[in-house]
Structures are given as structure tokens and as C-alpha cells.
C-alpha positions as protocol buffer text, in pm:
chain_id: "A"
residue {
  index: 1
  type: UNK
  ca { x: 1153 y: -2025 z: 14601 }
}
residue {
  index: 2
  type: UNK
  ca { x: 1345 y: -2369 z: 14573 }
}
residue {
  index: 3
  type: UNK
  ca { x: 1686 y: -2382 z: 14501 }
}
residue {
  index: 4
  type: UNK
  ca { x: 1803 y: -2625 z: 14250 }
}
residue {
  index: 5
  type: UNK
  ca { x: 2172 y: -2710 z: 14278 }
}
residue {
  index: 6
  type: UNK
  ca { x: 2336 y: -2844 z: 13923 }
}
residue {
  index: 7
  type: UNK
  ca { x: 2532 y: -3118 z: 13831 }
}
residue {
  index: 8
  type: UNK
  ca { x: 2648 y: -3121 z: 13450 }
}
residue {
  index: 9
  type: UNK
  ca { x: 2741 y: -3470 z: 13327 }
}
residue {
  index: 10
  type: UNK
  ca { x: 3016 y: -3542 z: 13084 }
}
residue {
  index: 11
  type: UNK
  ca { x: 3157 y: -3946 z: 13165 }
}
residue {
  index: 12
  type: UNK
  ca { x: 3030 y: -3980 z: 13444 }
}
residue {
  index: 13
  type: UNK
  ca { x: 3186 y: -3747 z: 13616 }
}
residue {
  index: 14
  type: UNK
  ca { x: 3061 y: -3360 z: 13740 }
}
residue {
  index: 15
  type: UNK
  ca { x: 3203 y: -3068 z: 13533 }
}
residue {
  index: 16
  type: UNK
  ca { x: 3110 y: -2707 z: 13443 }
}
residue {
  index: 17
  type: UNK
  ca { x: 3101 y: -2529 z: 13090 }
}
residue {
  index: 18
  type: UNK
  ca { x: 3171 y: -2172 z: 13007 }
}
residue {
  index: 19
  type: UNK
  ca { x: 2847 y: -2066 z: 12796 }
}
residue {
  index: 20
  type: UNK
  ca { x: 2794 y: -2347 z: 12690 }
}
residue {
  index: 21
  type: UNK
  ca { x: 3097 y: -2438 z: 12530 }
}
residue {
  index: 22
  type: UNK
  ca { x: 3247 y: -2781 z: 12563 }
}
residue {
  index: 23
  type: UNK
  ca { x: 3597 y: -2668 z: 12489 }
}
residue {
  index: 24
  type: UNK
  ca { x: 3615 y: -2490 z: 12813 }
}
residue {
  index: 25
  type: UNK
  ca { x: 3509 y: -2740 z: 13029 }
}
residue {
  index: 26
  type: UNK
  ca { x: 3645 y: -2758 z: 13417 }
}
residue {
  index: 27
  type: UNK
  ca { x: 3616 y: -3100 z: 13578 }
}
residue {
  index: 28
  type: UNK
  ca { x: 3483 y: -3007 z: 13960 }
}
residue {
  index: 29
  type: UNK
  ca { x: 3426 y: -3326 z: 14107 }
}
residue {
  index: 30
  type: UNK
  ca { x: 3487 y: -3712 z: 13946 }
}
residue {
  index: 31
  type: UNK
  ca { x: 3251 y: -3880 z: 14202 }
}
residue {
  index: 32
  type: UNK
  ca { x: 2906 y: -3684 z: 14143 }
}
residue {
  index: 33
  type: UNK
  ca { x: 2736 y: -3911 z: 14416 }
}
residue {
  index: 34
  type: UNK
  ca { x: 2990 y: -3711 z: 14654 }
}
residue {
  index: 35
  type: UNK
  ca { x: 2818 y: -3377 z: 14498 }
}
residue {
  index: 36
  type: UNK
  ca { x: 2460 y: -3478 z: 14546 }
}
residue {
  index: 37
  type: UNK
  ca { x: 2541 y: -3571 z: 14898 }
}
residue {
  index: 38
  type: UNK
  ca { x: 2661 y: -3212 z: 14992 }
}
residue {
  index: 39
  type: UNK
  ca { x: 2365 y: -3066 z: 14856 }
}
residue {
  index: 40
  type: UNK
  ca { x: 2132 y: -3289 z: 15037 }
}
residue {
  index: 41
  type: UNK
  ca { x: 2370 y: -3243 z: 15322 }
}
residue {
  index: 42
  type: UNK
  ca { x: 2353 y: -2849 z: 15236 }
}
residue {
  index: 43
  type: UNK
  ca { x: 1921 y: -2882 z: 15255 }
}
residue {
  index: 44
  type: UNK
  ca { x: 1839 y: -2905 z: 14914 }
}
residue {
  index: 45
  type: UNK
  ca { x: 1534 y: -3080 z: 14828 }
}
residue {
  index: 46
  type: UNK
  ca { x: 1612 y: -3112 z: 14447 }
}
residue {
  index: 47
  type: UNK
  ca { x: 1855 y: -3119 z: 14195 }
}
residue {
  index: 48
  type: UNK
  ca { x: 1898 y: -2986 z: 13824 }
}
residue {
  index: 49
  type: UNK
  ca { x: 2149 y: -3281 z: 13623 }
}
residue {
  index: 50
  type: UNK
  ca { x: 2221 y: -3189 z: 13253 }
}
residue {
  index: 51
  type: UNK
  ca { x: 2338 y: -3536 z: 13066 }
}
residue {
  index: 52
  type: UNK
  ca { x: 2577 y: -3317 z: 12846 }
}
residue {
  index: 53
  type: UNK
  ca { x: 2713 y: -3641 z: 12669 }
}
residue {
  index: 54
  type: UNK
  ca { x: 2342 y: -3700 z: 12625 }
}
residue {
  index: 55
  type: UNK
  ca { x: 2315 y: -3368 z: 12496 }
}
residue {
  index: 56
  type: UNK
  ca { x: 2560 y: -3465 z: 12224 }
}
residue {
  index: 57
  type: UNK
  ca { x: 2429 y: -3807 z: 12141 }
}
residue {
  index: 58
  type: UNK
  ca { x: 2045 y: -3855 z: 12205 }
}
residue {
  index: 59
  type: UNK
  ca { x: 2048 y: -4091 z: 12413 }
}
residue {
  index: 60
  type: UNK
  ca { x: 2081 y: -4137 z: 12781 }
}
residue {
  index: 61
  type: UNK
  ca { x: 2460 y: -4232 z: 12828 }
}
residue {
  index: 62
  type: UNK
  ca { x: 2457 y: -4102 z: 13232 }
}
residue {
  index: 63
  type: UNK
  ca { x: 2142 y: -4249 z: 13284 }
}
residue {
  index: 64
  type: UNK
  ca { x: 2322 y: -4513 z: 13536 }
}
residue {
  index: 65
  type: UNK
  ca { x: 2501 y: -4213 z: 13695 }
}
residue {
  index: 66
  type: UNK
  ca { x: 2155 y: -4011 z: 13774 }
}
residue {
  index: 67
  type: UNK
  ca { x: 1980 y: -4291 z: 13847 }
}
residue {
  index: 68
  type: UNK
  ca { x: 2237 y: -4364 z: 14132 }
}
residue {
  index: 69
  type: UNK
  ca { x: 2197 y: -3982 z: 14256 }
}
residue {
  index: 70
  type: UNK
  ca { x: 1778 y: -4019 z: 14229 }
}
residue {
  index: 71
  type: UNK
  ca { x: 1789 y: -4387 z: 14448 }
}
residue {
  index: 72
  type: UNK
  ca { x: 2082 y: -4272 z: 14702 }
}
residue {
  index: 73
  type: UNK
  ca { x: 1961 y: -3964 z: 14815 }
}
residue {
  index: 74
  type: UNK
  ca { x: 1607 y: -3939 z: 14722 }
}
residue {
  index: 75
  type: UNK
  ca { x: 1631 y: -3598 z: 14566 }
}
residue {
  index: 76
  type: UNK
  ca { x: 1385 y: -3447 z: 14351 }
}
residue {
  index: 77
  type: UNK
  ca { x: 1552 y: -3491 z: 13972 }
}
residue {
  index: 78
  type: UNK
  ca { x: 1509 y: -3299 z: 13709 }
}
residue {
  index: 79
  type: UNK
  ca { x: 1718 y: -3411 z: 13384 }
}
residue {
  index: 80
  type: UNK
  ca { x: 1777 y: -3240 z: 13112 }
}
residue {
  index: 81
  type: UNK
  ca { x: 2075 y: -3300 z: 12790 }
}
residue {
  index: 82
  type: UNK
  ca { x: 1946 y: -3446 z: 12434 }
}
residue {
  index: 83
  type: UNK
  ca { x: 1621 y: -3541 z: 12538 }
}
residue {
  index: 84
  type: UNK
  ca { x: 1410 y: -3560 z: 12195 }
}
residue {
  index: 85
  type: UNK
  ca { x: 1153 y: -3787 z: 12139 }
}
residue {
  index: 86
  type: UNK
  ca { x: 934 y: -3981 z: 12345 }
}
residue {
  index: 87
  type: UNK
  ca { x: 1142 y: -4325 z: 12361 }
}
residue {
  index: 88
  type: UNK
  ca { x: 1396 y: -4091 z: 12542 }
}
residue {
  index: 89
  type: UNK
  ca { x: 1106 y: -3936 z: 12767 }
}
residue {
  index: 90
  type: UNK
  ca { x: 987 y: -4275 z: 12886 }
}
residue {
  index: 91
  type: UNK
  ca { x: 1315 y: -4454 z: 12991 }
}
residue {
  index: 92
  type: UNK
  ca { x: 1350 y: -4100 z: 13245 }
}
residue {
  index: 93
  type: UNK
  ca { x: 1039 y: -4079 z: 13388 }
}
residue {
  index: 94
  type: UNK
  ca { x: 966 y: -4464 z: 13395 }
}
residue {
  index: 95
  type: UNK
  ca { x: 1321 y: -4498 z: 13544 }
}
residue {
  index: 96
  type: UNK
  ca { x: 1219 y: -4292 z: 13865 }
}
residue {
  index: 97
  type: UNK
  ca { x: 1353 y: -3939 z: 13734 }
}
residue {
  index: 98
  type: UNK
  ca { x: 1083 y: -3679 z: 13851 }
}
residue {
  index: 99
  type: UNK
  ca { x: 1073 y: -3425 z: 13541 }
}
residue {
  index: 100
  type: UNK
  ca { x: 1232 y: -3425 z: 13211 }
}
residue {
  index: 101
  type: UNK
  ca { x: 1349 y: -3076 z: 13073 }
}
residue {
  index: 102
  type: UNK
  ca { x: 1291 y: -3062 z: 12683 }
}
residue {
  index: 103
  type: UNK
  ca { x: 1534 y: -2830 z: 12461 }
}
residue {
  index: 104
  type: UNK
  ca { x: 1584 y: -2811 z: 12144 }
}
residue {
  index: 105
  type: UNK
  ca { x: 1276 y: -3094 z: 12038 }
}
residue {
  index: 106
  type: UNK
  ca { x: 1076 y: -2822 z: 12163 }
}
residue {
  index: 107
  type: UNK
  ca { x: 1166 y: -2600 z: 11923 }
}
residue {
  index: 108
  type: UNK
  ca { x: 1199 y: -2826 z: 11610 }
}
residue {
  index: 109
  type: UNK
  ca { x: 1010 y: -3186 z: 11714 }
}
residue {
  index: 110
  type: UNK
  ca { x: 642 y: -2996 z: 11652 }
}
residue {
  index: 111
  type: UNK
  ca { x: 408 y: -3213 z: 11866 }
}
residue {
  index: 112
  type: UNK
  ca { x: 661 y: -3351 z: 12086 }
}
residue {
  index: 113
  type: UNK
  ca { x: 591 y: -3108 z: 12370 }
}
residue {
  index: 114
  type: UNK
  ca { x: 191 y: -3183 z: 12350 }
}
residue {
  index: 115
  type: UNK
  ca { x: 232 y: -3512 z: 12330 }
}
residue {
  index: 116
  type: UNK
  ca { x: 453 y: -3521 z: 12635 }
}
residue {
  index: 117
  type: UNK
  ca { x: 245 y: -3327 z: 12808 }
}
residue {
  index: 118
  type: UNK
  ca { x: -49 y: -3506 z: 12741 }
}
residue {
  index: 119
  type: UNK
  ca { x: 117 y: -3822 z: 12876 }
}
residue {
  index: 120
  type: UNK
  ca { x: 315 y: -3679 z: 13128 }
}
residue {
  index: 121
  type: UNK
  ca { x: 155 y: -3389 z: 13280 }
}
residue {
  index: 122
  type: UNK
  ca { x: 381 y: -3173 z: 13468 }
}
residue {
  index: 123
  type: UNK
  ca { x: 694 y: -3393 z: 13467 }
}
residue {
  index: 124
  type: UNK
  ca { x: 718 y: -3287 z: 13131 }
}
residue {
  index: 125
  type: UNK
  ca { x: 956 y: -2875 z: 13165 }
}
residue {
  index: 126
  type: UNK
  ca { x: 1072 y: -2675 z: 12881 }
}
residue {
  index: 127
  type: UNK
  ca { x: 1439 y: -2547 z: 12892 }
}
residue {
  index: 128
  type: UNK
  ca { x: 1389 y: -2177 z: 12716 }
}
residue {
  index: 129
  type: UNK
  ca { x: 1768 y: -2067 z: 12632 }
}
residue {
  index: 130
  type: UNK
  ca { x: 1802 y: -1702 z: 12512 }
}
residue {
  index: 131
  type: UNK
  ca { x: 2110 y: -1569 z: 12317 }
}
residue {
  index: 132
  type: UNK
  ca { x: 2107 y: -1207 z: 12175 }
}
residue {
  index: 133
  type: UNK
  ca { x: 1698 y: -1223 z: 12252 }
}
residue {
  index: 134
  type: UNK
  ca { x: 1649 y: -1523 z: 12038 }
}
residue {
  index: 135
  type: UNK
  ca { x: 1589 y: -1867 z: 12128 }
}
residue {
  index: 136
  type: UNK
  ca { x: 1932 y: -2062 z: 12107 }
}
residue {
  index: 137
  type: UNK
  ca { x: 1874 y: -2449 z: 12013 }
}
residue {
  index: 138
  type: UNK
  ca { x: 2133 y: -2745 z: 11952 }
}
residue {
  index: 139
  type: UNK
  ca { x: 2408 y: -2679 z: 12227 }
}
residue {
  index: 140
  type: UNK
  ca { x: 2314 y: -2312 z: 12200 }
}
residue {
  index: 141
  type: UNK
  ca { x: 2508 y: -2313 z: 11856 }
}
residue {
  index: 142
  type: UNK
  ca { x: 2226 y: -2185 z: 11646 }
}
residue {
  index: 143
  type: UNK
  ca { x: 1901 y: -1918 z: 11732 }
}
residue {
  index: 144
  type: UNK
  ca { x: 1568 y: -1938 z: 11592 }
}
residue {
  index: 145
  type: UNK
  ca { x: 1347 y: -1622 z: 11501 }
}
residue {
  index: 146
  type: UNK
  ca { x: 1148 y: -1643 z: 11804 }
}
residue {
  index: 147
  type: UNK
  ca { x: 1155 y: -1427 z: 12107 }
}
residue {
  index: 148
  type: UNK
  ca { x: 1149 y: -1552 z: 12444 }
}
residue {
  index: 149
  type: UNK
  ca { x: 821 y: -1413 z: 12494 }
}
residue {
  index: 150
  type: UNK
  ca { x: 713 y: -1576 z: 12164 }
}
residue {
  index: 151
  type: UNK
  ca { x: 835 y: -1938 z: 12240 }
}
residue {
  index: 152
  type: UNK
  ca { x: 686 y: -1920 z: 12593 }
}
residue {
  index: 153
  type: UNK
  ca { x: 315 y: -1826 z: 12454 }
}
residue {
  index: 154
  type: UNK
  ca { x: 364 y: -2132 z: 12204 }
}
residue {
  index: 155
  type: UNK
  ca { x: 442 y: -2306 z: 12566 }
}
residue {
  index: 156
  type: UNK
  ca { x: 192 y: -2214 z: 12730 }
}
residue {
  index: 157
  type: UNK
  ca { x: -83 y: -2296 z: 12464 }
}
residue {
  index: 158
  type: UNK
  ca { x: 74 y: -2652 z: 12463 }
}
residue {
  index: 159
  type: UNK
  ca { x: 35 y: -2686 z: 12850 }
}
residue {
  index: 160
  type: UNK
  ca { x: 366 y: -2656 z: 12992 }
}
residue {
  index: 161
  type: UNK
  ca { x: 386 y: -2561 z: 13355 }
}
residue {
  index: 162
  type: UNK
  ca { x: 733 y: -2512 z: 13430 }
}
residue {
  index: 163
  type: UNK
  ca { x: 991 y: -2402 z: 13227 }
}
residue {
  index: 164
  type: UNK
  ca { x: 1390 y: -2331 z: 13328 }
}
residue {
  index: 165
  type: UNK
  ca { x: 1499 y: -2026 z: 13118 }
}
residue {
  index: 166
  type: UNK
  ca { x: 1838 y: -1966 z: 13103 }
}
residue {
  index: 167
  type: UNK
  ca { x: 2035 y: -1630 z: 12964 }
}
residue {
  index: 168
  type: UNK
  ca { x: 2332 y: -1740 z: 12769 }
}
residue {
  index: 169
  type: UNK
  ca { x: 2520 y: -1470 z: 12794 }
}
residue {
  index: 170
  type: UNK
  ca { x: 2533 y: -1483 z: 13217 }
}
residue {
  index: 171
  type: UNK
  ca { x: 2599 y: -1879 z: 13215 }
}
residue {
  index: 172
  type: UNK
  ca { x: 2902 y: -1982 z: 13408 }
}
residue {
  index: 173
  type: UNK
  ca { x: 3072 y: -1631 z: 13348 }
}
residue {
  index: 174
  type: UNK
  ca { x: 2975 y: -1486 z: 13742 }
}
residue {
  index: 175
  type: UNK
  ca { x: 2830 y: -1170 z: 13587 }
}
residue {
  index: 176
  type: UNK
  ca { x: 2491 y: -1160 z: 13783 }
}
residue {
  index: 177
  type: UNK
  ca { x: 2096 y: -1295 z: 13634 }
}
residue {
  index: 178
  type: UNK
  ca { x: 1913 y: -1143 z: 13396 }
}
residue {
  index: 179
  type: UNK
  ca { x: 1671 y: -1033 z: 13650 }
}
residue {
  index: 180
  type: UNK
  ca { x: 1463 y: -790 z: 13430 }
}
residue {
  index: 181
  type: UNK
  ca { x: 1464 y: -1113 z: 13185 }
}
residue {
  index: 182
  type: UNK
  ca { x: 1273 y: -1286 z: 13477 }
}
residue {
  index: 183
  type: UNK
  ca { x: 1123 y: -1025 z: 13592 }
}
residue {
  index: 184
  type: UNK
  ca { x: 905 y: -987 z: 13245 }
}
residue {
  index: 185
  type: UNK
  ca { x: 861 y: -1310 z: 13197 }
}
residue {
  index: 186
  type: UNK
  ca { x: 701 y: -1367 z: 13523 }
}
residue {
  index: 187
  type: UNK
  ca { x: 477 y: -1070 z: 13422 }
}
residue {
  index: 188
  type: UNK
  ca { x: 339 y: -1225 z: 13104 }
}
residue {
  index: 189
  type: UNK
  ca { x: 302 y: -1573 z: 13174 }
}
residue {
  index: 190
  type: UNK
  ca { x: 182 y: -1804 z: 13435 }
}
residue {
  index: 191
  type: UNK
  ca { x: 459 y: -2042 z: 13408 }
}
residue {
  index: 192
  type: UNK
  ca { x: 662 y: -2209 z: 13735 }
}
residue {
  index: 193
  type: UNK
  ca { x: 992 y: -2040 z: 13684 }
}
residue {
  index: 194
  type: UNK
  ca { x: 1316 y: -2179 z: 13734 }
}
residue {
  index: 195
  type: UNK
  ca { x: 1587 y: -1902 z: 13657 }
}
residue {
  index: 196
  type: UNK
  ca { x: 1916 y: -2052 z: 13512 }
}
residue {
  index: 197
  type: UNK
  ca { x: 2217 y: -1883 z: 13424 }
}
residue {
  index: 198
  type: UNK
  ca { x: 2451 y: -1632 z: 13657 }
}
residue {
  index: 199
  type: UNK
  ca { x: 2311 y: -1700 z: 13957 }
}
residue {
  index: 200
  type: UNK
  ca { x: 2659 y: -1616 z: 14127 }
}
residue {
  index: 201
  type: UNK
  ca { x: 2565 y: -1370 z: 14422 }
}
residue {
  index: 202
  type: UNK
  ca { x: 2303 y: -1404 z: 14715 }
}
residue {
  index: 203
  type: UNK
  ca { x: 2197 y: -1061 z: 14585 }
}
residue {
  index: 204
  type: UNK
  ca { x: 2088 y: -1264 z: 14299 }
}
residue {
  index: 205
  type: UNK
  ca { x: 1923 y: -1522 z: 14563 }
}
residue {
  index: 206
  type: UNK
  ca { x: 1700 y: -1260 z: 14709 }
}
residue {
  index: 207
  type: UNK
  ca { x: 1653 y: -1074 z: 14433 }
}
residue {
  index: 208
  type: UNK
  ca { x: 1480 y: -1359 z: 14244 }
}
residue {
  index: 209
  type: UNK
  ca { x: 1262 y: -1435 z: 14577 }
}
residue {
  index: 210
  type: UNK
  ca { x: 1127 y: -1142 z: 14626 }
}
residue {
  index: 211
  type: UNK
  ca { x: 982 y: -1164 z: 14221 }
}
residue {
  index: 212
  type: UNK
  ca { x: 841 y: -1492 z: 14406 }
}
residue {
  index: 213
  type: UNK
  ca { x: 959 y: -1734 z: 14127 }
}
residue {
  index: 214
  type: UNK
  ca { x: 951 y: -2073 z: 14114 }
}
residue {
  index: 215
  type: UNK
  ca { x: 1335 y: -2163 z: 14183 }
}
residue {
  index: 216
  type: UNK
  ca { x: 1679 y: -2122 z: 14095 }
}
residue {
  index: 217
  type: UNK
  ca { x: 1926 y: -2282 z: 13967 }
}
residue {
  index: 218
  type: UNK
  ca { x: 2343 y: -2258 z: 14125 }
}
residue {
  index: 219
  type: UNK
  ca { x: 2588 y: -2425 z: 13961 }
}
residue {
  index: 220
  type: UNK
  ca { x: 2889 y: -2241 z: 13900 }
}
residue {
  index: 221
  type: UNK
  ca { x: 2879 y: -2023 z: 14210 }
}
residue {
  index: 222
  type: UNK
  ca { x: 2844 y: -2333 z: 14410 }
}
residue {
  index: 223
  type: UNK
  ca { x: 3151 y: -2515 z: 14323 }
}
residue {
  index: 224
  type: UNK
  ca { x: 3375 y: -2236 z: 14292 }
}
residue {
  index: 225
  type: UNK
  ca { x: 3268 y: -2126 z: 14685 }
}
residue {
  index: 226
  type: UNK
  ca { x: 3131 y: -1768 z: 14588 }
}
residue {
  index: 227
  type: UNK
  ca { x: 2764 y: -1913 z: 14716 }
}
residue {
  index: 228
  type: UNK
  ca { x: 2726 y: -2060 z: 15004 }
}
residue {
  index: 229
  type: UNK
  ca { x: 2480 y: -2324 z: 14888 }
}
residue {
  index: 230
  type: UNK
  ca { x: 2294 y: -2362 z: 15235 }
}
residue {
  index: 231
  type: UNK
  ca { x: 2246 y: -2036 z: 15311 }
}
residue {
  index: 232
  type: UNK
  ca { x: 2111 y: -1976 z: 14952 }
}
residue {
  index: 233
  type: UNK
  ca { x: 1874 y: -2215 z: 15048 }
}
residue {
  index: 234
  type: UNK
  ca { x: 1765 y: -2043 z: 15350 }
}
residue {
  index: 235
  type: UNK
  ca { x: 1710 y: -1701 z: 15197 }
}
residue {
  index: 236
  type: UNK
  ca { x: 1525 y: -1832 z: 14906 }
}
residue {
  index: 237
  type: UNK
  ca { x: 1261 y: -1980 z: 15162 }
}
């Protein structure tokens, strides 16, 4: 299982929500090339980055920021924050970013994902964010009528390999994952699976190994010390 250490963008500079919210928002580091460097330093082969201006916007306002992470260390980058139509797509993956995450386009953009796909193959992911068993689009601020297990069969029939499900409800609040969440999924579909969301424990670590997933993602747990990021690493393999 790979690890995928996160760095949420807001300015420039590397910060953490609570659920989402950008109204509780704790500023960890202002220099996120120092971030990226512990990770790599830590043994992580890739990284999770969430544009969360981006996410706001449309556009790719921390591009410069990532793209200094991406050519510095030479991490695997996956990107993710208000990425919605193929202009957006291209300037990412033509820029040297490894795999674009698609969120709420793939919900209400119909075509987008196939067409991304079709061009992109499997730098194209799918971020599937649950609240109250619903799909939760725009910032998580709104839920669709469609299950997780419904949006991820409408995935899979458009060719998406990977997708990064996260459980609202455990992000950033150090409650534990939503293993059984994972657990089903992994069940039902034949998806790479990146768990996201209350990874806070390295009971959580092994746990989520030993379903043999895809990866994980730490982000809270890492900067507030309660994971040790490189032994995380070294479990998960």
C-alpha cells in the first residue's frame, strides 16, 4: 500500500481544514517546499496536493507552488481542488503533474470523466466524497442522490482506475477511517483505492494494508505528530 502524504494549498502556503470547512482553517507550514522535503526525506514516493484556492476559483492559482514541489523533489503528484473541464486538465498533466483528481465535474460535467479518460488514461482519478452516505459535491456543501456504491459503478463504466474516496465525517477530526466504508468498496469494485479521511492512527495504517488497498492518504495526523509519517510508510509496505 503507498502512502500519500497531503499538502492542502490556500496562498501558497500549507494549511489544514476541519471537514472541509474553510472557516476553520490552521496554517501548518508557510514554506510547503519545506513540507514536501520531509516527506521525501520521511520515504514517501508520492504526494496528494489539494489547490483549495483552486477549489474555490477554477482555475489553477497554486499551480507555480506544485509545480515547484513536482520539479524539486521529483515526487509522484497527484492534484486535486476545482479541476473542471479539460482546459484545466491539460495545463496539469502537460505541466509535469502525474494524475489529476476530478470532484465535483464528475458528478455534474457529464462526459468530462470519459473524455478525460479517453485522453488521459490513468492520470485521470476520481475524488468520491461521502457525507451522510451520499455523494457530497462543491466544497462538500451540497449531496447528490447517489450512493457511493452508485457513483463508483457510473466510474467504473467510464474507465476510471483509481479513485481517492474520502468520508467526510472522519476528515481532519482524528476519529479513525471508515474502514468498513473501504472495506465494501474494495469488495464491489476493481478500482485502485486511495482511502482519504481520518487516517490518524497506525492502527488505521495496518488496518487498511491488510484490505491490500491501493494507498492512503495522512494529512492531519502527520502535522500534528500523532503519525509518525516514516514509519507509516514502512508498515504500509
Amino acid at each position: 500500500m503507498l502512502i500519500y502524504p497531503a499538502i492542502d494549498l490556500i496562498g501558497g502556503q500549507a494549511v489544514r481544514l476541519l471537514k472541509g470547512d474553510y472557516d476553520q482553517k490552521t496554517v501548518y507550514n508557510t514554506n510547503p517546499l519545506a513540507v514536501a522535503e520531509d516527506f521525501r526525506n520521511c520515504g514517501a514516493g508520492q504526494i496528494h496536493i489539494v489547490d483549495l484556492d483552486g477549489a474555490k476559483s477554477g482555475g489553477t492559482p497554486n499551480l507555480e507552488t506544485i509545480l515547484s514541489i513536482k520539479n524539486t523533489f521529483g515526487l509522484f503528484c497527484e492534484v486535486g481542488g476545482g479541476i473542471r473541464n479539460m482546459d484545466v486538465i491539460s495545463r496539469y498533466l502537460e505541466s509535469g503533474v502525474d494524475r489529476v483528481i476530478l470532484g465535483t465535474a464528475a458528478v455534474t460535467e457529464k462526459g468530462l470523466v470519459e473524455e478525460a479518460v479517453s485522453k488521459y488514461g490513468e492520470k485521470i482519478a476520481v475524488g468520491i466524497d461521502i457525507k451522510d452516505g451520499n455523494v457530497a459535491i462543491k466544497g462538500w456543501t451540497e449531496t447528490v442522490a447517489l450512493s457511493a456504491e452508485q457513483f463508483c459503478g457510473q466510474m467504473q463504466d467510464a474507465g476510471v482506475s483509481t479513485i481517492i474516496c474520502t468520508d467526510i465525517s472522519r476528515d481532519g477530526a482524528m476519529k479513525g477511517t471508515n474502514r468498513e466504508l473501504y472495506r465494501a468498496l474494495s469488495e464491489q469494485f476493481d478500482f485502485n483505492i486511495i482511502a482519504s479521511g481520518g487516517v490518524s492512527t497506525m492502527d488505521d495504517v495496518r488496518a487498511l494494508r491488510e484490505m491490500d488497498l491501493y494507498g492512503a492518504i495522512i494529512g492531519k495526523a502527520y502535522y500534528t505528530g500523532a503519525i509518525s509519517l516514516k514509519e507509516a510508510i514502512e508498515v504500509a509496505r
